[in-house]
C-alpha positions as CSV (number, residue, x, y, z in Angstrom):
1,X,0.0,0.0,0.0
2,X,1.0,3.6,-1.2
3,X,1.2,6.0,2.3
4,X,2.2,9.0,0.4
5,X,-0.4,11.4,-0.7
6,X,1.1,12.6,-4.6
7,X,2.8,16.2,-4.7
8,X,0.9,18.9,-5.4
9,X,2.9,20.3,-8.6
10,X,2.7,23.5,-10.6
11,X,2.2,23.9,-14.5
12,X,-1.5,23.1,-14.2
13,X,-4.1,25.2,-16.3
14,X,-7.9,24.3,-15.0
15,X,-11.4,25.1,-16.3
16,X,-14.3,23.8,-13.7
17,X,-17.2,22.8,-15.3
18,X,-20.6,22.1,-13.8
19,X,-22.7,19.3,-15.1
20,X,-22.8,17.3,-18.8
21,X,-24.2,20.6,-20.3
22,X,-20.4,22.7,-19.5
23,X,-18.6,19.4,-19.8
24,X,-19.4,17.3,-22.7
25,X,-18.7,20.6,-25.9
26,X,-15.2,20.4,-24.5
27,X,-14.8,16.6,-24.6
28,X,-16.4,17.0,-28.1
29,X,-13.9,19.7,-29.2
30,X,-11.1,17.7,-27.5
31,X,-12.1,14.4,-28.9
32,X,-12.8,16.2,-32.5
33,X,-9.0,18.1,-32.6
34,X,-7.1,14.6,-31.2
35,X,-4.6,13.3,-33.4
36,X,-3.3,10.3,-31.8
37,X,-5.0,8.9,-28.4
38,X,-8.4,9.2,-26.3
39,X,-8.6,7.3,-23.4
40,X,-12.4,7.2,-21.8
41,X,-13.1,5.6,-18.7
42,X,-17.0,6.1,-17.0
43,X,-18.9,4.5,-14.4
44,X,-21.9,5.0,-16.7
45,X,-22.2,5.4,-20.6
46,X,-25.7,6.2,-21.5
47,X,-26.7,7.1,-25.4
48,X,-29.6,9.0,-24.8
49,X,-29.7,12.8,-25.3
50,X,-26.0,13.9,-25.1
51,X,-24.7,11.1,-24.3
52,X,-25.0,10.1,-27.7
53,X,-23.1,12.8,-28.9
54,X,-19.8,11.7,-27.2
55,X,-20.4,8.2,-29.0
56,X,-20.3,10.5,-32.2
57,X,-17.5,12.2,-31.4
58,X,-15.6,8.7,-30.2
59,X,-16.5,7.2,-33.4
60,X,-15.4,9.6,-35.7
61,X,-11.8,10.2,-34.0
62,X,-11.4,6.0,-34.6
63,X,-12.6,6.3,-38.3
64,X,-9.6,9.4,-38.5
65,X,-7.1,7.0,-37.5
66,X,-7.2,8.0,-33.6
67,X,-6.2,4.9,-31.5
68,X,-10.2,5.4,-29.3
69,X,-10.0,2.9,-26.1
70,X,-13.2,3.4,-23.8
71,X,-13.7,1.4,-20.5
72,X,-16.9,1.0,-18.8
73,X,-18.2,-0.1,-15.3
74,X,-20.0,-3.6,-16.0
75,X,-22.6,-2.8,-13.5
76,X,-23.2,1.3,-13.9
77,X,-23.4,0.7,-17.8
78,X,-26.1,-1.0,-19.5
79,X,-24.6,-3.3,-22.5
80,X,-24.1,-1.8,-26.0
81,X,-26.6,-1.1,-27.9
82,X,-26.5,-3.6,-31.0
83,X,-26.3,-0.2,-33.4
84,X,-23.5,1.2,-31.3
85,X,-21.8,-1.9,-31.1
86,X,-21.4,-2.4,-35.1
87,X,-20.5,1.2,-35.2
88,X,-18.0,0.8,-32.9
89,X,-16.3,-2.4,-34.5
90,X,-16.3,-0.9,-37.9
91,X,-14.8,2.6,-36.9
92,X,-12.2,0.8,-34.6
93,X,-13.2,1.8,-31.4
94,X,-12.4,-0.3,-28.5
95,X,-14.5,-0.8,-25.9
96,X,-13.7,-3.4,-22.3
97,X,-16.1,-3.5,-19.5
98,X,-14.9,-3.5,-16.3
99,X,-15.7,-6.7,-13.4
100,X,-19.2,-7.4,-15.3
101,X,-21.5,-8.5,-12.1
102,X,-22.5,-12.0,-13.9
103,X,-25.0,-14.3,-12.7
104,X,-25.1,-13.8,-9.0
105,X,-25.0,-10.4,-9.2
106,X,-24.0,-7.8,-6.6
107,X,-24.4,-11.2,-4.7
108,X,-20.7,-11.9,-5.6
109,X,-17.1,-11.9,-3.5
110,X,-15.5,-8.5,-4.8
111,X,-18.7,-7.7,-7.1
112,X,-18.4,-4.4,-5.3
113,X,-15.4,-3.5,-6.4
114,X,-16.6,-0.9,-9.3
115,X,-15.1,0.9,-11.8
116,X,-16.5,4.6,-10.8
117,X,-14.0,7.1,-11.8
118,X,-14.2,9.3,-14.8
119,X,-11.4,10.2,-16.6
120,X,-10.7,11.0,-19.7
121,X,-7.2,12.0,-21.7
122,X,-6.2,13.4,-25.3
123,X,-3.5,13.2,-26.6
124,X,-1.6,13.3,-24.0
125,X,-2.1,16.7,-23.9
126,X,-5.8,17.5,-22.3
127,X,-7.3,15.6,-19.6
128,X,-10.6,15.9,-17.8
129,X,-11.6,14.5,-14.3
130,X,-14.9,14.5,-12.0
131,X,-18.5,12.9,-11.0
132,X,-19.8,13.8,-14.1
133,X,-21.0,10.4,-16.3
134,X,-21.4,10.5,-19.7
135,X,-24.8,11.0,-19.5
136,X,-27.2,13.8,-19.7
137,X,-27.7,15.7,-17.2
138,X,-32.0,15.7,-17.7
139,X,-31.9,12.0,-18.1
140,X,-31.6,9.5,-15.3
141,X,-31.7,6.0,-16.4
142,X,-33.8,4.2,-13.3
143,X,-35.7,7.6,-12.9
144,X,-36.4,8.8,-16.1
145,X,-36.2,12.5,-17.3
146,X,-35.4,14.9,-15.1
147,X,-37.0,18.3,-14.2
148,X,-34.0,20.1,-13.0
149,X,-29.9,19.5,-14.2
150,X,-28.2,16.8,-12.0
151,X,-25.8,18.6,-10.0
152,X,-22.5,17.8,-10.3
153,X,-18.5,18.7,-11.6
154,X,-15.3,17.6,-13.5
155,X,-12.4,19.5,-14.4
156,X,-10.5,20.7,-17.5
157,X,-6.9,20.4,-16.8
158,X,-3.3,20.2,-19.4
159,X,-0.4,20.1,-17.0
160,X,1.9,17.4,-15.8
161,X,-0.8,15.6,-14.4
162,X,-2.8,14.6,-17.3
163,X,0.3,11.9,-18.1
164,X,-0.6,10.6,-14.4
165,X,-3.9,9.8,-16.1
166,X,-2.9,8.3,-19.2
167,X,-0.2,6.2,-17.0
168,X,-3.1,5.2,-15.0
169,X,-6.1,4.4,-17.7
170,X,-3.3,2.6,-19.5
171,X,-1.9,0.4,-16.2
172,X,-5.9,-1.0,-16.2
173,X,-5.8,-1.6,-19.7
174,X,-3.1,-3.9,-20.0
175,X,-4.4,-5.5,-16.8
176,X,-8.0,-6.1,-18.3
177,X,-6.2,-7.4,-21.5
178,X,-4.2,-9.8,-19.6
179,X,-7.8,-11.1,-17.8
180,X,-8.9,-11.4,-21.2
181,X,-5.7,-13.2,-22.9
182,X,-5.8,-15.8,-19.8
183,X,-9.1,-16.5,-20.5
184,X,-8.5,-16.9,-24.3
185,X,-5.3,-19.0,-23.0
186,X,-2.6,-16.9,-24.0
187,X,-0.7,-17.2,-21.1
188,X,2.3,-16.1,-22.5
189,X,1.0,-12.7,-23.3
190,X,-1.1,-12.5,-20.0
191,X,2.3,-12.1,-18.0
192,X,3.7,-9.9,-20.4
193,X,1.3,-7.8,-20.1
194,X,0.8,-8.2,-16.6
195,X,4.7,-7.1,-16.1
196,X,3.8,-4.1,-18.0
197,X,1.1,-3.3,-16.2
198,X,3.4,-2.8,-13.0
199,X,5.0,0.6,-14.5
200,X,4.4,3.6,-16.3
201,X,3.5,2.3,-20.3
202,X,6.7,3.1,-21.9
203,X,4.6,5.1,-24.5
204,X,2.9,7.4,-21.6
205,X,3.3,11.1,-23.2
206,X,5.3,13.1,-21.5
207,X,3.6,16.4,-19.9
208,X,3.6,19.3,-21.8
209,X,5.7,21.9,-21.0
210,X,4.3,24.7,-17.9
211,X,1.9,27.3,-19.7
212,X,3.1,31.2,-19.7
213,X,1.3,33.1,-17.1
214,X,-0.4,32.2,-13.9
215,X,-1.1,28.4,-13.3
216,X,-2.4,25.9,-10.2
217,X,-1.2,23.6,-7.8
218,X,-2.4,20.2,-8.6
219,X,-2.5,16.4,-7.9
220,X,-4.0,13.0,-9.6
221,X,-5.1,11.3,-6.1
222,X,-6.2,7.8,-7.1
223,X,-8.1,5.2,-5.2
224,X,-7.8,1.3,-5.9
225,X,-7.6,-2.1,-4.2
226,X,-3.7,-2.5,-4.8
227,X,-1.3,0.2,-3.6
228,X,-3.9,3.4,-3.2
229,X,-5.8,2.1,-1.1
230,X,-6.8,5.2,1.5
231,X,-5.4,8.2,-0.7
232,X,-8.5,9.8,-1.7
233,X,-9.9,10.2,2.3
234,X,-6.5,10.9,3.8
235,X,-6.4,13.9,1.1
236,X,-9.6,14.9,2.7
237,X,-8.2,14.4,6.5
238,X,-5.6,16.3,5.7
239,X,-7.4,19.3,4.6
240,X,-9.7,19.2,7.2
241,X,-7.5,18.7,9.8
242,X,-5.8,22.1,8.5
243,X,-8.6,24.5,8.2
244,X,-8.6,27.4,10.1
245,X,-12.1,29.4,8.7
246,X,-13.8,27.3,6.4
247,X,-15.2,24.0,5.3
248,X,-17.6,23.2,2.1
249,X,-18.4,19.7,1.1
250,X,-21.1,18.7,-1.8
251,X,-21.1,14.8,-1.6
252,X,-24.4,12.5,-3.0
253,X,-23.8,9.7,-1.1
254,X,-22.1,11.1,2.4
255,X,-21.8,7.8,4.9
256,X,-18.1,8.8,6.2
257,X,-16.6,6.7,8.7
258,X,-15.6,7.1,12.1
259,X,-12.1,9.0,11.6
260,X,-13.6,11.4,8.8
261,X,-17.0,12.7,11.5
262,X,-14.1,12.6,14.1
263,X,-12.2,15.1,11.9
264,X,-15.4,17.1,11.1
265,X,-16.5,17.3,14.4
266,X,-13.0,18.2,15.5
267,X,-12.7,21.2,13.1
268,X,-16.3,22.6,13.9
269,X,-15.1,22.6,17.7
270,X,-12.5,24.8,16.8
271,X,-14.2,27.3,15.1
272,X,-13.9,26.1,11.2
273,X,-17.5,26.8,9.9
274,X,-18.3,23.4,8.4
275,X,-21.1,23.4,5.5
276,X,-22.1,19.7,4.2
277,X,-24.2,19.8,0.9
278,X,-26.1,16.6,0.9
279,X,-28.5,14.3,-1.2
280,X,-31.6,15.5,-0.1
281,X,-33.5,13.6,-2.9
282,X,-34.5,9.5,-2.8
283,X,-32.7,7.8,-5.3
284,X,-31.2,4.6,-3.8
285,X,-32.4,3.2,-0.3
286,X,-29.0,2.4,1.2
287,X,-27.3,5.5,0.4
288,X,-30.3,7.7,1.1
289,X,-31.4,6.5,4.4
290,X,-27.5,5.1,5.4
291,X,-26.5,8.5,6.0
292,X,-28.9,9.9,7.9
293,X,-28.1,8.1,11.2
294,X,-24.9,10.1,11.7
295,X,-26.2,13.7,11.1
296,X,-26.6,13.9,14.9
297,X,-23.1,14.3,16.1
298,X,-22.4,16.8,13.3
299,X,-25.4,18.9,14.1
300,X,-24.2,19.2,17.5
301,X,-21.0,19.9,17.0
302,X,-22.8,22.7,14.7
303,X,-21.9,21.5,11.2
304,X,-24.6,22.7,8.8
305,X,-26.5,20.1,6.7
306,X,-28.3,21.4,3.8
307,X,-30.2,19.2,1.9
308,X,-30.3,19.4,-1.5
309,X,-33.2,18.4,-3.9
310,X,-34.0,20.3,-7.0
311,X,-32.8,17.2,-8.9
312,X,-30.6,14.8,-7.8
313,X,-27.2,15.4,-6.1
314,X,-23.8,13.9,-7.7
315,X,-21.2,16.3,-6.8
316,X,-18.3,15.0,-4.8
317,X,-16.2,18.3,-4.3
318,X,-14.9,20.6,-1.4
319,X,-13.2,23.7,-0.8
320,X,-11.4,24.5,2.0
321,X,-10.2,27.8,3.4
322,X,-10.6,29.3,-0.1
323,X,-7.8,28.0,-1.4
324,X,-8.0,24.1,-0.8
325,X,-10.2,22.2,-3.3
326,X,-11.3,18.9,-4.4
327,X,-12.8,17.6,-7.3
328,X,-13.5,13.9,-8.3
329,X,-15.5,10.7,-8.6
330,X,-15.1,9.7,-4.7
331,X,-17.9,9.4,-2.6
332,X,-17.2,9.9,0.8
333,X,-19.1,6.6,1.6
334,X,-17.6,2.8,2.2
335,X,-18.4,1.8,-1.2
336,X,-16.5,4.5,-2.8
337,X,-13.6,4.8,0.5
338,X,-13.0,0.8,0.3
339,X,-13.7,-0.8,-3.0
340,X,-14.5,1.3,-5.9
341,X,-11.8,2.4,-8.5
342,X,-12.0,6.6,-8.0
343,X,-10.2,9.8,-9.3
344,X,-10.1,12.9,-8.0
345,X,-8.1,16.2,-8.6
346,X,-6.7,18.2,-5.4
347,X,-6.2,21.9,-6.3
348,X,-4.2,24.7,-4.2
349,X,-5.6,27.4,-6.8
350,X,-7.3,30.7,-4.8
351,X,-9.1,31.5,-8.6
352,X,-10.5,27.7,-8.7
353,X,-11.6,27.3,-5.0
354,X,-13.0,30.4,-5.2
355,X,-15.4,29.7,-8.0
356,X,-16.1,26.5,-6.6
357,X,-17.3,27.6,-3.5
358,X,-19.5,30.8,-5.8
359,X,-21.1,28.1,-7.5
360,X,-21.9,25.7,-4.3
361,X,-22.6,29.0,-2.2
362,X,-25.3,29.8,-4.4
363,X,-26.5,25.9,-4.6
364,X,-26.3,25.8,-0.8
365,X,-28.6,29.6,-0.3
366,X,-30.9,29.5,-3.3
367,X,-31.6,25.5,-3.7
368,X,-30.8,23.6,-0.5
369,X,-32.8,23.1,2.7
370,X,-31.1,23.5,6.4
371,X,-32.0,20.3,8.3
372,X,-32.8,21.9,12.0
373,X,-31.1,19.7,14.7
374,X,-35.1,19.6,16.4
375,X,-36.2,18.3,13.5
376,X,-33.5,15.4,13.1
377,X,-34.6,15.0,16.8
378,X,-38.2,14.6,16.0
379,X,-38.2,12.6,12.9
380,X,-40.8,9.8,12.5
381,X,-40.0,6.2,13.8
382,X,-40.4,4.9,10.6
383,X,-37.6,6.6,9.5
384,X,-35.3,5.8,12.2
385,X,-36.6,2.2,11.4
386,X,-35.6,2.8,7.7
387,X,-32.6,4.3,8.8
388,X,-31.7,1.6,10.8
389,X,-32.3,-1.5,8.3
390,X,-30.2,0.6,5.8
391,X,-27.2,0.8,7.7
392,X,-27.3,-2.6,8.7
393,X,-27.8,-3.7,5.2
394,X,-24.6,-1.4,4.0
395,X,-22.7,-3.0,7.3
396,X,-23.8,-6.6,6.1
397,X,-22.6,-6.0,2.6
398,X,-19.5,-4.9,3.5
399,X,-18.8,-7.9,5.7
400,X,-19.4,-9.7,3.0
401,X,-17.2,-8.1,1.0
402,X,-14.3,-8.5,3.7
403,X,-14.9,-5.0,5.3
404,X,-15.2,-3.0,8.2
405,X,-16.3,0.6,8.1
406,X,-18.7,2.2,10.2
């Protein structure tokens, strides 16, 4: 297991973007201007509404010449659509799907252990990280359409780190290709490819040169099941730990364990105003009703819970002290803290956190709703009932999965 958290290094040039409507014109325009390389990886691909038109833009960088390899979560994603799949084949595209649940399900040891970051890189050159699925943002697909944008955020970046990402999307590739050539018995190229698996790809590009003018602070933080294991919430500890004035996290499925509310807690009691952003709309029961049990020792401690539920809440970012910020696929839950694949990017960049916190400010005053700590007190016994048989559910599940948690 990897201790270190990665360096924070300059050279970095970001663009926040909020939601599949800011995001997907520049994957398009990046995917339309690449020469050599896109690398896609998505929890979710879904083809309707915008959606399709990154499957456009994928197929017509392959029928250029573009070397177009997409991987997909075998649970999040539904399969390919017969059309796309023939489109795909002809133009050259290659698609993998990652750990497909097969017959037992969610049912099965290590099922849980999902593909859920998104990343994407072009070139070498352009790379873009967040929650944000390719899918659009007024579609859901177990809820149907949508009345209000799904909330959530990725993250233009060209810098040094974007080769991080490539290295990265390119370690699981060879990895998946050596499931698949052991399966096919080609055991001979299985371990070749498993040995180059274990190191940068000697073809990784190398980051582009640091941009003239003003640029961030930033850091790949990865989360796996073999040497990152705790990366992703010990970047969070650390911040936390840290702040002096000011704490804003927006996070859809929030069920942190003990040493993340002990950090929470801690900071509120010295005087860090903490603000949590939270799902305030049903979508899955676990998740939903999970969380709810440990809002009473952060509403005493005097964090503020606003509930958010417009349309449904995917964001997983922070900002700390106006200067600290966070912006990625993680969940701060046990599913995405202890067996999902995740990516996020850290940022020390005053410009960046401070539009991050405008645009969760404004989600926060003008579209969430401040639980009361009487009215957690008060709530039905029902719910503490359904709270209840949720988190023993999630704490059964992760026993069966080999893990403790809460």
């Amino acid at each position: 297991m990897s201790h270190a958290l990665p360096p924070l290094r300059r050279a970095h040039r970001l663009r926040l973007l909020q939601g599949s409507g800011e995001l997907f014109p520049f994957l398009v325009e990046a995917m339309d201007a690449a020469q050599r390389e896109i690398r896609l990886e998505t929890y979710i691909f879904d083809f309707t509404g915008q959606g399709a038109e990154i499957a456009y833009a994928l197929e017509r960088a392959a029928r250029r010449g573009v070397s177009v390899k997409v991987v997909v979560d075998g649970f999040g994603s539904e399969p390919l659509p017969p059309s796309w799949t023939e489109r795909f084949l002809q133009a050259g595209v290659e698609w993998r799907v990652f750990a497909p649940p097969g017959r037992l399900g969610m049912l099965r040891l290590g099922s849980w252990r999902r593909l859920h970051r998104k990343l994407c890189a072009v070139d070498g050159e352009v790379g873009f990280c967040g929650g944000i699925n390719i899918l659009d943002d007024f579609h859901d697909p177990n809820h149907g359409p949508l009345a209000s944008p799904r909330l959530d955020f990725a993250v233009r970046v060209t810098g040094p780190l974007v080769a991080d990402m490539v290295a990265s999307m390119e370690r699981l590739w060879l990895r998946m290709q050596a499931v698949r050539d052991i399966r096919q018995a080609r055991l001979a190229g299985a371990l070749e490819s498993l040995r180059a698996s274990g190191t940068a790809p000697a073809t990784a590009p190398r980051a582009p040169p640091a941009p003239e003018g003003p640029s961030a602070r930033a850091a790949l933080v990865l989360r796996d099941n073999l040497r990152n294991r705790s990366r992703i919430e010990r970047a969070y500890r650390r911040a936390i730990g840290r702040a002096r004035e000011e704490i804003i996290i927006a996070n859809a499925y929030f069920v942190p364990g003990r040493k993340m509310r002990h950090a929470l807690v801690e900071a509120a009691n010295r005087g860090v105003k903490v603000r949590l952003l939270l799902q305030g709309r049903y979508e899955y029961f676990m998740q939903f009703y999970a969380a709810r049990p440990i809002y009473g020792a952060l509403l005493r401690a005097g964090v503020e819970i606003h509930e958010y539920s417009p349309s449904f809440l995917h964001a997983k970012v922070a900002v700390i002290d106006g200067r600290w910020a966070t912006v990625g696929s993680s969940n701060l839950d046990p599913l995405s803290l202890l067996l999902a694949r995740e990516a996020n990017v850290v940022v020390e960049d005053i410009g960046f956190a401070a539009l991050l916190r405008t645009r969760l400010m404004q989600a926060i005053r003008q579209e969430g709703r401040e639980m009361e700590a009487n009215e957690y007190r008060n709530r039905p016994l029902r719910q503490r009932f359904m709270e209840g048989l949720a988190l023993a559910l999630m704490r059964l599940a992760l026993a069966v999965q080999g893990k403790k948690y809460l």
